[in-house]
Structures are given as C-alpha cells and as structure tokens.
PDB file of N, CA, C and O in Angstrom:
ATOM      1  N   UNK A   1      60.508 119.944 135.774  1.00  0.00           N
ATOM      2  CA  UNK A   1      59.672 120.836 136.559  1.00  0.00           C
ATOM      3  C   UNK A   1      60.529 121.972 137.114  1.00  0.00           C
ATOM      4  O   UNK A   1      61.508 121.801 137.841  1.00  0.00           O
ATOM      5  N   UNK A   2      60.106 123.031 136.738  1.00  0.00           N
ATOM      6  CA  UNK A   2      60.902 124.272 137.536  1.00  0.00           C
ATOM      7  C   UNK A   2      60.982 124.592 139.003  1.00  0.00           C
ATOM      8  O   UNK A   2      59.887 124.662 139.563  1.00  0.00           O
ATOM      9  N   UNK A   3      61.888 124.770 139.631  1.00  0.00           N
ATOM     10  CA  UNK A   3      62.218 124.991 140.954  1.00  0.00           C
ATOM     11  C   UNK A   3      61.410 126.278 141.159  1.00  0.00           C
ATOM     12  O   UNK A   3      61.089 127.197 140.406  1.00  0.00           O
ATOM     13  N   UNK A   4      61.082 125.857 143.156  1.00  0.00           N
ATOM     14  CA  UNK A   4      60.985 127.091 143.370  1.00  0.00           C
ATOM     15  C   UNK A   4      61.333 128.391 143.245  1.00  0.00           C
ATOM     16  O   UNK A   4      60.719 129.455 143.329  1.00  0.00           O
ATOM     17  N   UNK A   5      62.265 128.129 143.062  1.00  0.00           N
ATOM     18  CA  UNK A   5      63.723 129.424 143.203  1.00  0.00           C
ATOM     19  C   UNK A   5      63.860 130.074 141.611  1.00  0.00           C
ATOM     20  O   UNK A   5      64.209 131.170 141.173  1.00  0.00           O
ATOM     21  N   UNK A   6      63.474 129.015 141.105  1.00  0.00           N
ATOM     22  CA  UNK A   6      63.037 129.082 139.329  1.00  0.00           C
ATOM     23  C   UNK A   6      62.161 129.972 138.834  1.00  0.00           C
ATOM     24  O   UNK A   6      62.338 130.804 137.943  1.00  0.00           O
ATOM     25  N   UNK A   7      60.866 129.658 139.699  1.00  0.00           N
ATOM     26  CA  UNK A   7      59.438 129.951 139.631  1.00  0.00           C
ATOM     27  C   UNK A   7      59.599 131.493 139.828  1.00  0.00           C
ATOM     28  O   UNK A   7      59.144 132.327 139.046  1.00  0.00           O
ATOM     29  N   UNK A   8      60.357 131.793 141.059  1.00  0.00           N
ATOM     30  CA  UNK A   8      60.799 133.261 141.710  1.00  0.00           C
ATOM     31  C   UNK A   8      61.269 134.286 140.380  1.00  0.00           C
ATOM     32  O   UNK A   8      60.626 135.264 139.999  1.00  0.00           O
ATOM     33  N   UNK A   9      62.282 133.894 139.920  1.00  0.00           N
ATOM     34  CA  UNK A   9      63.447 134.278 139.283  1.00  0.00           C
ATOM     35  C   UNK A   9      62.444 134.211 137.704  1.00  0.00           C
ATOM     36  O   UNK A   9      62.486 135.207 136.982  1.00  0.00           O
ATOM     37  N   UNK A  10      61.655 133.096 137.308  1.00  0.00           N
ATOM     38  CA  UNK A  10      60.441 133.926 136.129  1.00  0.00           C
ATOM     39  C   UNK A  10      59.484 134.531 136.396  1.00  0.00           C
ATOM     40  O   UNK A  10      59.033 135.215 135.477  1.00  0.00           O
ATOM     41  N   UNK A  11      59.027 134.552 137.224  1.00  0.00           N
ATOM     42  CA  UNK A  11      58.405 136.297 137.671  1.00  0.00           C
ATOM     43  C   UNK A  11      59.272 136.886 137.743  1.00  0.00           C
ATOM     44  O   UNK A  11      59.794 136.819 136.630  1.00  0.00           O
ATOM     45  N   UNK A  12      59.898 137.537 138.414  1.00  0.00           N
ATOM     46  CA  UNK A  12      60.825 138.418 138.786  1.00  0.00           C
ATOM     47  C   UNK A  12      61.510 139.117 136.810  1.00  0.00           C
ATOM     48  O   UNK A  12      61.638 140.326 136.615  1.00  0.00           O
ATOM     49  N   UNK A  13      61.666 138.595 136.250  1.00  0.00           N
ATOM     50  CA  UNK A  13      61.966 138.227 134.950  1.00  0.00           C
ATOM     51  C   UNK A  13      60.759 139.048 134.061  1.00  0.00           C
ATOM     52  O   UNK A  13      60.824 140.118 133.456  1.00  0.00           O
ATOM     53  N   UNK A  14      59.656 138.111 134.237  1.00  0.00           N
ATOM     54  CA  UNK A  14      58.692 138.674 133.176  1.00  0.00           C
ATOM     55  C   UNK A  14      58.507 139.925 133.823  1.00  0.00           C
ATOM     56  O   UNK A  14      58.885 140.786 133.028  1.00  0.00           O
ATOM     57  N   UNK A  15      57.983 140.614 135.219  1.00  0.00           N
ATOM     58  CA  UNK A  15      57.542 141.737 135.607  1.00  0.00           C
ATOM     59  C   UNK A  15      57.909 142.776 135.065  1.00  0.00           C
ATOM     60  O   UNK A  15      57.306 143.807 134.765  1.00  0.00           O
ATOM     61  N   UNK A  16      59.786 142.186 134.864  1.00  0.00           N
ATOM     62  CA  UNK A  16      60.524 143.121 134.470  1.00  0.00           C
ATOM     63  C   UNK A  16      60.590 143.796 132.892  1.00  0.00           C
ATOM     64  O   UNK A  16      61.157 144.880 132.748  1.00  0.00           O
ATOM     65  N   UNK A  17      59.928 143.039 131.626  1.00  0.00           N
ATOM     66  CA  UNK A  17      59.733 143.275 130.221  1.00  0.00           C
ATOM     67  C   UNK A  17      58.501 144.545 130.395  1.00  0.00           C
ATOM     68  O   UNK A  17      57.582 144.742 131.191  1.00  0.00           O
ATOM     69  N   UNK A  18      58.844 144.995 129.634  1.00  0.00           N
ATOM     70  CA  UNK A  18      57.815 145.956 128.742  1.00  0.00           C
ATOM     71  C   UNK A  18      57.498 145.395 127.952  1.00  0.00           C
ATOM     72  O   UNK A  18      58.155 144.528 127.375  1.00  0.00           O
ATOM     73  N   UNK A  19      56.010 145.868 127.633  1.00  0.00           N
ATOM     74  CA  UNK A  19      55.182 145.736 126.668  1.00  0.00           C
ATOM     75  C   UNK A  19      55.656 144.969 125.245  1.00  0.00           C
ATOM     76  O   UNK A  19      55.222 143.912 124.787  1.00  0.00           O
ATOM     77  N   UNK A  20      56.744 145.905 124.675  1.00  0.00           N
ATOM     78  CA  UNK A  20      57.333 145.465 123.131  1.00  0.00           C
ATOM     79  C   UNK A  20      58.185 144.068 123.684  1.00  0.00           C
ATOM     80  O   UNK A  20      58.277 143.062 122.981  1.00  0.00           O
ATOM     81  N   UNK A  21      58.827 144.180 125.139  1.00  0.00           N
ATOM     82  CA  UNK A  21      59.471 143.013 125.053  1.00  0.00           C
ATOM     83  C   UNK A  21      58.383 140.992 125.066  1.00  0.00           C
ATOM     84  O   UNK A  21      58.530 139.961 124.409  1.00  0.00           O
ATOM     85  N   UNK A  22      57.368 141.442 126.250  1.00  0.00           N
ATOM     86  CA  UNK A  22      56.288 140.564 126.423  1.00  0.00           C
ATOM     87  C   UNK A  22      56.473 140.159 124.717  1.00  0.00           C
ATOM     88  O   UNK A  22      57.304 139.334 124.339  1.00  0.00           O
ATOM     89  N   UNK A  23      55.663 140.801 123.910  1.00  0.00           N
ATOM     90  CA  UNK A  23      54.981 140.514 122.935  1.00  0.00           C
ATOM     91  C   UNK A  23      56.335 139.749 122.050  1.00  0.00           C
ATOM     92  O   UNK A  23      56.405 138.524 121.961  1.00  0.00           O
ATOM     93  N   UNK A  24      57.040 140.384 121.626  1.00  0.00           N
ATOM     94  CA  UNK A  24      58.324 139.332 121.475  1.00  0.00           C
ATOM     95  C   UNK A  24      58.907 138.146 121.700  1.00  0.00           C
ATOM     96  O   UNK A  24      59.660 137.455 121.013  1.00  0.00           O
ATOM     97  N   UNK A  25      58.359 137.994 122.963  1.00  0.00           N
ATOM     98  CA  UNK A  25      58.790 136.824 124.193  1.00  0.00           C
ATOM     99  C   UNK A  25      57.405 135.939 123.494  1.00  0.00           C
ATOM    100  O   UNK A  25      57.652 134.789 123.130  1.00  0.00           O
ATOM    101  N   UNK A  26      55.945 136.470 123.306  1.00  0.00           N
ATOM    102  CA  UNK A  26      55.215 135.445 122.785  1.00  0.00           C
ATOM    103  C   UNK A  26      55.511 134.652 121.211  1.00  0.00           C
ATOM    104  O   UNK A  26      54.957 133.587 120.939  1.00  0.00           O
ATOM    105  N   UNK A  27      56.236 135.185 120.479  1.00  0.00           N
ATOM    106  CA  UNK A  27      56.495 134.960 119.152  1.00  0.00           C
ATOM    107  C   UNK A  27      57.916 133.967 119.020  1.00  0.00           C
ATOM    108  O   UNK A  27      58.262 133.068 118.253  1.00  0.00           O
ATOM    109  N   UNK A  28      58.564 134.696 120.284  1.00  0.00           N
ATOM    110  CA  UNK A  28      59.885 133.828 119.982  1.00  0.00           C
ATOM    111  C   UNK A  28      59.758 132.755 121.047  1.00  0.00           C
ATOM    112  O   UNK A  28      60.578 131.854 120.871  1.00  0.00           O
ATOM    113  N   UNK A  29      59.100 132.615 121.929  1.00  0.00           N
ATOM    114  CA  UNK A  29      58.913 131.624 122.976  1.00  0.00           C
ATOM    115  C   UNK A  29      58.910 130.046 122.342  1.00  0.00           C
ATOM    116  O   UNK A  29      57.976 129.913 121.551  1.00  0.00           O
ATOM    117  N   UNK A  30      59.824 128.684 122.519  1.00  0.00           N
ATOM    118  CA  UNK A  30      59.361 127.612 122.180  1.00  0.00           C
ATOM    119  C   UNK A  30      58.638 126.730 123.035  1.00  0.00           C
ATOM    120  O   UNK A  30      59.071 125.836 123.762  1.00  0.00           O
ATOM    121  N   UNK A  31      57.252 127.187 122.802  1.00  0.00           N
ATOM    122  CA  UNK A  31      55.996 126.157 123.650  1.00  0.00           C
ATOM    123  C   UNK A  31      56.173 125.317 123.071  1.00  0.00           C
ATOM    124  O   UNK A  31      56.735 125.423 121.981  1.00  0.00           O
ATOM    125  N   UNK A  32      55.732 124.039 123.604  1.00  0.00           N
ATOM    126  CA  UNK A  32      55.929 122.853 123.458  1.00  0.00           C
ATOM    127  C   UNK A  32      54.220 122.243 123.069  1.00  0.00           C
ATOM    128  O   UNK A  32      53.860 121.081 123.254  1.00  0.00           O
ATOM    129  N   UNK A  33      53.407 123.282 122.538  1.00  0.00           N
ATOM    130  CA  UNK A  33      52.057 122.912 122.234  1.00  0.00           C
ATOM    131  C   UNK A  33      51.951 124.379 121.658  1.00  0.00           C
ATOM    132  O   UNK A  33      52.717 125.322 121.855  1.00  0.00           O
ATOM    133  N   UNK A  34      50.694 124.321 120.823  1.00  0.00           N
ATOM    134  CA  UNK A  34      50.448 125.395 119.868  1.00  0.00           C
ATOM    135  C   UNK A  34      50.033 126.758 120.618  1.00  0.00           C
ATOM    136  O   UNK A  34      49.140 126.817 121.463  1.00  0.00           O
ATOM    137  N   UNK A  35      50.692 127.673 120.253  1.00  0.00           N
ATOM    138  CA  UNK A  35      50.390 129.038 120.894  1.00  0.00           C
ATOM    139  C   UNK A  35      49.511 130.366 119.834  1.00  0.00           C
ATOM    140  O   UNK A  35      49.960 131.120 118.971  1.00  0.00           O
ATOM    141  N   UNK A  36      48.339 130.217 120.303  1.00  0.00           N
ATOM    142  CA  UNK A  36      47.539 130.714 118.649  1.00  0.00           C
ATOM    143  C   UNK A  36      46.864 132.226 118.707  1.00  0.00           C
ATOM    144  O   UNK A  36      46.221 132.773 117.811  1.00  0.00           O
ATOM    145  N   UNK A  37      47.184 132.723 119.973  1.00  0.00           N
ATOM    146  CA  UNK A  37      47.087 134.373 120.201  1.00  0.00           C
ATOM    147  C   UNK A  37      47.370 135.194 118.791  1.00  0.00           C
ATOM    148  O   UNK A  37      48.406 135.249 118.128  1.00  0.00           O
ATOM    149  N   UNK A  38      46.574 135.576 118.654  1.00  0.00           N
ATOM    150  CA  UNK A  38      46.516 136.517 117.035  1.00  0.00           C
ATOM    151  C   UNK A  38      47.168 138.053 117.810  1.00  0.00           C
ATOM    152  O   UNK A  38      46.825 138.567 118.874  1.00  0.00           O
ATOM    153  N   UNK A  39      48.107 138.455 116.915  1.00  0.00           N
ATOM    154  CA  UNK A  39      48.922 139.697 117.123  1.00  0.00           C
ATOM    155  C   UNK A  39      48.101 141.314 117.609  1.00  0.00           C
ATOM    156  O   UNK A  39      48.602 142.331 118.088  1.00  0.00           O
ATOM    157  N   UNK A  40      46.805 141.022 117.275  1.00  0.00           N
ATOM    158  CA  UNK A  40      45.349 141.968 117.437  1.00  0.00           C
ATOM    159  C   UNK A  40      45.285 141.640 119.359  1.00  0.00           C
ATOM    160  O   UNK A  40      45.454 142.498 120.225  1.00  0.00           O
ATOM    161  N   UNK A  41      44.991 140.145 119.583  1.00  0.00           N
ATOM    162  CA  UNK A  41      44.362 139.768 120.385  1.00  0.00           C
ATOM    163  C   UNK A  41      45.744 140.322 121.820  1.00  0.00           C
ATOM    164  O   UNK A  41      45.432 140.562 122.986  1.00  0.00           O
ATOM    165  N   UNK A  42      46.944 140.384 121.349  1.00  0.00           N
ATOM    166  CA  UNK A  42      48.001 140.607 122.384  1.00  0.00           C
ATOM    167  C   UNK A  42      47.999 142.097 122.116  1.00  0.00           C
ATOM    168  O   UNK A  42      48.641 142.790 122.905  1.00  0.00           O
ATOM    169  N   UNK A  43      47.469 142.590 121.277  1.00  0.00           N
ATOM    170  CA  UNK A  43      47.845 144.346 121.191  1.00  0.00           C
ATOM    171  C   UNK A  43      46.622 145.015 121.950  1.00  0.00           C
ATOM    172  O   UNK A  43      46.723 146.067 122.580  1.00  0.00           O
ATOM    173  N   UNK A  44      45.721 144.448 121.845  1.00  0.00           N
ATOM    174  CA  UNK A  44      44.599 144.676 123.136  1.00  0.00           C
ATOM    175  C   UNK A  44      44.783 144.603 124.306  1.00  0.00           C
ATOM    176  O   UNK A  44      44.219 145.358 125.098  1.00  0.00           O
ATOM    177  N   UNK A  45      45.506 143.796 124.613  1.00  0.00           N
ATOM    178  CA  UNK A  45      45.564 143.090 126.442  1.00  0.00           C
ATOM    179  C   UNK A  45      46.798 144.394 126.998  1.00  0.00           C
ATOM    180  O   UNK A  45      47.764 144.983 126.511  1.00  0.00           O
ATOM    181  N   UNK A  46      45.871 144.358 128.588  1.00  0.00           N
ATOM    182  CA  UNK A  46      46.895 145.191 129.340  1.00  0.00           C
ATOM    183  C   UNK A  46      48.350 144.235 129.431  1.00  0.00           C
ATOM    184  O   UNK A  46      48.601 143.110 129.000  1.00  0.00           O
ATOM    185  N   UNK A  47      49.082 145.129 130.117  1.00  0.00           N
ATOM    186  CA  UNK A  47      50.774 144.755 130.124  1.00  0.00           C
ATOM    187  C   UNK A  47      50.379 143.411 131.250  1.00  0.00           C
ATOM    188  O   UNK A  47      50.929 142.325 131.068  1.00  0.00           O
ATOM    189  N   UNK A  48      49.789 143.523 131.939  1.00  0.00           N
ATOM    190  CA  UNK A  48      49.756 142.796 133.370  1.00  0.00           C
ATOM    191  C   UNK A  48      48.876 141.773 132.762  1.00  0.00           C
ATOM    192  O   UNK A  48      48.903 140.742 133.435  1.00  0.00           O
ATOM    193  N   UNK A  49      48.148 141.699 131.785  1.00  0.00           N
ATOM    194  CA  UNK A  49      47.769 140.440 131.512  1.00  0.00           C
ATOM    195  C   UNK A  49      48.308 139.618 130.746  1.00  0.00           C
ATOM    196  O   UNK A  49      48.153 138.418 130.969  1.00  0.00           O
ATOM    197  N   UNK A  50      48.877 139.948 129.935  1.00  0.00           N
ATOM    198  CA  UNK A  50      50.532 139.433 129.360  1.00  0.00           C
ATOM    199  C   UNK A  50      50.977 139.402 129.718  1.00  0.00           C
ATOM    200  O   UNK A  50      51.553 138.407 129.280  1.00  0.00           O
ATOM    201  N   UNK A  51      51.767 139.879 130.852  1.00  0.00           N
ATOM    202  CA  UNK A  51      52.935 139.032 132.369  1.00  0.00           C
ATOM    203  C   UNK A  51      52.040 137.537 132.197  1.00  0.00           C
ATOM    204  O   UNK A  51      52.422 136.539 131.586  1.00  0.00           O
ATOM    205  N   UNK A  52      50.728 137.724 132.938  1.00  0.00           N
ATOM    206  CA  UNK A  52      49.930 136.628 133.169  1.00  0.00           C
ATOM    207  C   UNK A  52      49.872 135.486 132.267  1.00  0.00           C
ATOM    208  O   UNK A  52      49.952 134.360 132.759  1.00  0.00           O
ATOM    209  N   UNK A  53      49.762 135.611 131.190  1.00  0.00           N
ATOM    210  CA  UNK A  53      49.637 134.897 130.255  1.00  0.00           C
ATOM    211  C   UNK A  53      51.045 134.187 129.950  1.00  0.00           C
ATOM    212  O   UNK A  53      51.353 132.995 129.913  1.00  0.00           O
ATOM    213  N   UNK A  54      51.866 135.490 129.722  1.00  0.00           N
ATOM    214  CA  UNK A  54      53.274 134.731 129.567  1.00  0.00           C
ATOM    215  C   UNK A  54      54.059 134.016 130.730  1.00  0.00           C
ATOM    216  O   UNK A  54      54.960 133.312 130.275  1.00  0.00           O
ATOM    217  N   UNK A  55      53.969 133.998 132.141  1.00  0.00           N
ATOM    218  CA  UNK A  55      53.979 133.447 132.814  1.00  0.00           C
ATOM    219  C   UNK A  55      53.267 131.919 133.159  1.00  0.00           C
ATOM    220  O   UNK A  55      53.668 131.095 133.981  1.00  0.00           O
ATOM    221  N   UNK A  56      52.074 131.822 132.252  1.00  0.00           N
ATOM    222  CA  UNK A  56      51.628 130.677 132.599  1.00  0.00           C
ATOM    223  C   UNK A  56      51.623 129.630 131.416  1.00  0.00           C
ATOM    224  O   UNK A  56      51.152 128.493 131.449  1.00  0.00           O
ATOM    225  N   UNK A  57      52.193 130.208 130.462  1.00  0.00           N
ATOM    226  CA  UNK A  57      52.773 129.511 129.421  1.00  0.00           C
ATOM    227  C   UNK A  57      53.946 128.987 129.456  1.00  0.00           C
ATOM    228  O   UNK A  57      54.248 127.945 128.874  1.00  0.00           O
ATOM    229  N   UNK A  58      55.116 130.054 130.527  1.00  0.00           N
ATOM    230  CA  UNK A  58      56.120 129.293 130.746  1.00  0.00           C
ATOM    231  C   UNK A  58      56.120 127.927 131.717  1.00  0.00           C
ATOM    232  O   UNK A  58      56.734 126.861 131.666  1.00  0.00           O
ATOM    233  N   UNK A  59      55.137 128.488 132.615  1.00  0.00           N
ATOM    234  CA  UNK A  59      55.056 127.251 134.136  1.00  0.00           C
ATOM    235  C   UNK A  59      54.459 125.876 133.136  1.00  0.00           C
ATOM    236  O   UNK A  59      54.653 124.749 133.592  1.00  0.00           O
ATOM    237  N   UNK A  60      53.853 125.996 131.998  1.00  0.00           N
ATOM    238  CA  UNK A  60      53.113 124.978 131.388  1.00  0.00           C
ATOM    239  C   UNK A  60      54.115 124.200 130.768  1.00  0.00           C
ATOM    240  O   UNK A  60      54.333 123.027 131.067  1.00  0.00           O
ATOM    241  N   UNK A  61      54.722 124.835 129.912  1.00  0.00           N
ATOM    242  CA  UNK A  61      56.291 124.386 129.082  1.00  0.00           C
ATOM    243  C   UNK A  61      57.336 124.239 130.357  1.00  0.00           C
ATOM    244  O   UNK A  61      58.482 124.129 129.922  1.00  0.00           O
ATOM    245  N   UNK A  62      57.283 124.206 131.733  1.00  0.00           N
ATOM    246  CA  UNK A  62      58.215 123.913 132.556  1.00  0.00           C
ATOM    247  C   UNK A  62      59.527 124.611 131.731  1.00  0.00           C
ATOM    248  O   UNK A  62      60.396 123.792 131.433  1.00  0.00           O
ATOM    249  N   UNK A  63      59.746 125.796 131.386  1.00  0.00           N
ATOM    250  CA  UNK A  63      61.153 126.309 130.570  1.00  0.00           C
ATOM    251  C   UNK A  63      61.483 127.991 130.636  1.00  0.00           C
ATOM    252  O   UNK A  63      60.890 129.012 130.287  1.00  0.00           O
ATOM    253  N   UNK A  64      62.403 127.758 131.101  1.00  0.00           N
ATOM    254  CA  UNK A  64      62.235 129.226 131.439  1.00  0.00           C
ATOM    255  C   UNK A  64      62.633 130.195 130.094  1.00  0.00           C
ATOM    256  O   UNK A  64      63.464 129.668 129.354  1.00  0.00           O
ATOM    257  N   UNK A  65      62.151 131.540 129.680  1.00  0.00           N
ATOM    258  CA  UNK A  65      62.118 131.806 128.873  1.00  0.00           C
ATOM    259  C   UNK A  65      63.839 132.300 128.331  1.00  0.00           C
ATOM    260  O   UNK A  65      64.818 132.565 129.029  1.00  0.00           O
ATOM    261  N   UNK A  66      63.684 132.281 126.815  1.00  0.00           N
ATOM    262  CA  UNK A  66      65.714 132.864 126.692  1.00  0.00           C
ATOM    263  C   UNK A  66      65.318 134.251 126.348  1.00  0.00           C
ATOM    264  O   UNK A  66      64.416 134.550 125.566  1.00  0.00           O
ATOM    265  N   UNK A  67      66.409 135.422 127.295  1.00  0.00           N
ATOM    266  CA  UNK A  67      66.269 136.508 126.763  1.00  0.00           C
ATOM    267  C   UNK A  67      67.356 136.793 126.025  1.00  0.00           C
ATOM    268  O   UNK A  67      68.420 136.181 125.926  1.00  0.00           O
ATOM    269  N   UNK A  68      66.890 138.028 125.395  1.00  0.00           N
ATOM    270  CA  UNK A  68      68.108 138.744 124.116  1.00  0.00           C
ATOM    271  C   UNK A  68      68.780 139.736 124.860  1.00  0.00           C
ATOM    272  O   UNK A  68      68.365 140.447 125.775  1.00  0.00           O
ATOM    273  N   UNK A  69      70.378 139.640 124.079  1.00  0.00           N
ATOM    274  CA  UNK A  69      70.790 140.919 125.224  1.00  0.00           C
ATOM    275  C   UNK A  69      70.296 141.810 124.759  1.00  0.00           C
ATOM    276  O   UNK A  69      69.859 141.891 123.611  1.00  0.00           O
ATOM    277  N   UNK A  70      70.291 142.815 125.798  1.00  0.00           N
ATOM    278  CA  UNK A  70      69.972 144.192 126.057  1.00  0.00           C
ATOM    279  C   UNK A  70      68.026 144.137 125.868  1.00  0.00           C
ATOM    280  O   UNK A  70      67.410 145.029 125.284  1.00  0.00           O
ATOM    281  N   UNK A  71      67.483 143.145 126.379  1.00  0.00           N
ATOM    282  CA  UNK A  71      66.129 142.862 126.907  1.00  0.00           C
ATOM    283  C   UNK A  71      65.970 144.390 127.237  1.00  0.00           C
ATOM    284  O   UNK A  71      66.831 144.935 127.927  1.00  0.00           O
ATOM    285  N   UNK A  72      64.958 145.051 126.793  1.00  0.00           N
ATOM    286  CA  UNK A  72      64.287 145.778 127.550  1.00  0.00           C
ATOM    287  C   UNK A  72      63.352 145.917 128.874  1.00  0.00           C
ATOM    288  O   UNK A  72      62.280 145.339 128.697  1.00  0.00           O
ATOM    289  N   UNK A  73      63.434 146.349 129.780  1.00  0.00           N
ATOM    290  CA  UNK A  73      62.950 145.852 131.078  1.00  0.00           C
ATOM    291  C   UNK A  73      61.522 147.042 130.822  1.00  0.00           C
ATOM    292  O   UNK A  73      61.462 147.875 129.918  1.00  0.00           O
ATOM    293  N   UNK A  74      60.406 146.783 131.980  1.00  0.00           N
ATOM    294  CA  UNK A  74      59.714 147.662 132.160  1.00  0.00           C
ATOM    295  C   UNK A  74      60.446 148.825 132.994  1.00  0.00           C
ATOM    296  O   UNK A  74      61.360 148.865 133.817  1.00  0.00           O
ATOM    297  N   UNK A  75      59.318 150.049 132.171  1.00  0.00           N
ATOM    298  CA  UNK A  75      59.651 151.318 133.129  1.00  0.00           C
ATOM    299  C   UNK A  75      59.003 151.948 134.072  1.00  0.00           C
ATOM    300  O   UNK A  75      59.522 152.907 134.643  1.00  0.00           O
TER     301      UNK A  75
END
C-alpha cells in the first residue's frame, strides 16, 4: 500500500507530465489487471482527465509509476 507521503509525491508527479508524457505512462505502465483504453479513447480526453485516470490506476496497482529520463513535465 502506498504511503501517504507516496500518495503526495504521485500526484505531484503525474500533474507534472504533459499530455505526450500521460499517454506514454498509459502504454508503458505495468497494471497488474488489464488496461483496455483504446489510443482514440485517450486522444479525446482532456489532460486533467488523464492525470485522473492515471492516478487512479496507479493508487489501484499500489505502484508508483517508473519515469524515463528527461520525462517531459507539463507546461
């Protein structure tokens, strides 16, 4: 189970991706149950509902996500 301080630090985290990074983060993410968002269905959604989404996929998988260096942050 992820710590509070955990919980903080993946928000703080996702807020910070842009758009191209989110969508990345859904493809390379290892959920631990099937993740079946069609590439259409994430190119529709605002940025903030993909925080949302990807945030509650991580709290579900208890794992915090791995980033790549030089992650692109939002601007």
């Amino acid at each position: 189970m992820l710590q509070t301080q955990q919980v903080e630090e993946l928000i703080a985290v996702v807020t910070s991706l842009n758009r191209h990074s989110l969508l990345q983060q859904f493809s390379l993410y290892p959920a631990n149950f099937p993740v079946d968002f069609t590439s259409e269905f994430l190119e529709r959604q605002p940025v903030e509902r993909l925080r949302h989404l990807f945030v509650a996929m991580c709290l579900q998988c208890q794992r915090m996500p791995q980033m790549q260096a030089g992650e692109s942050m939002a601007v």
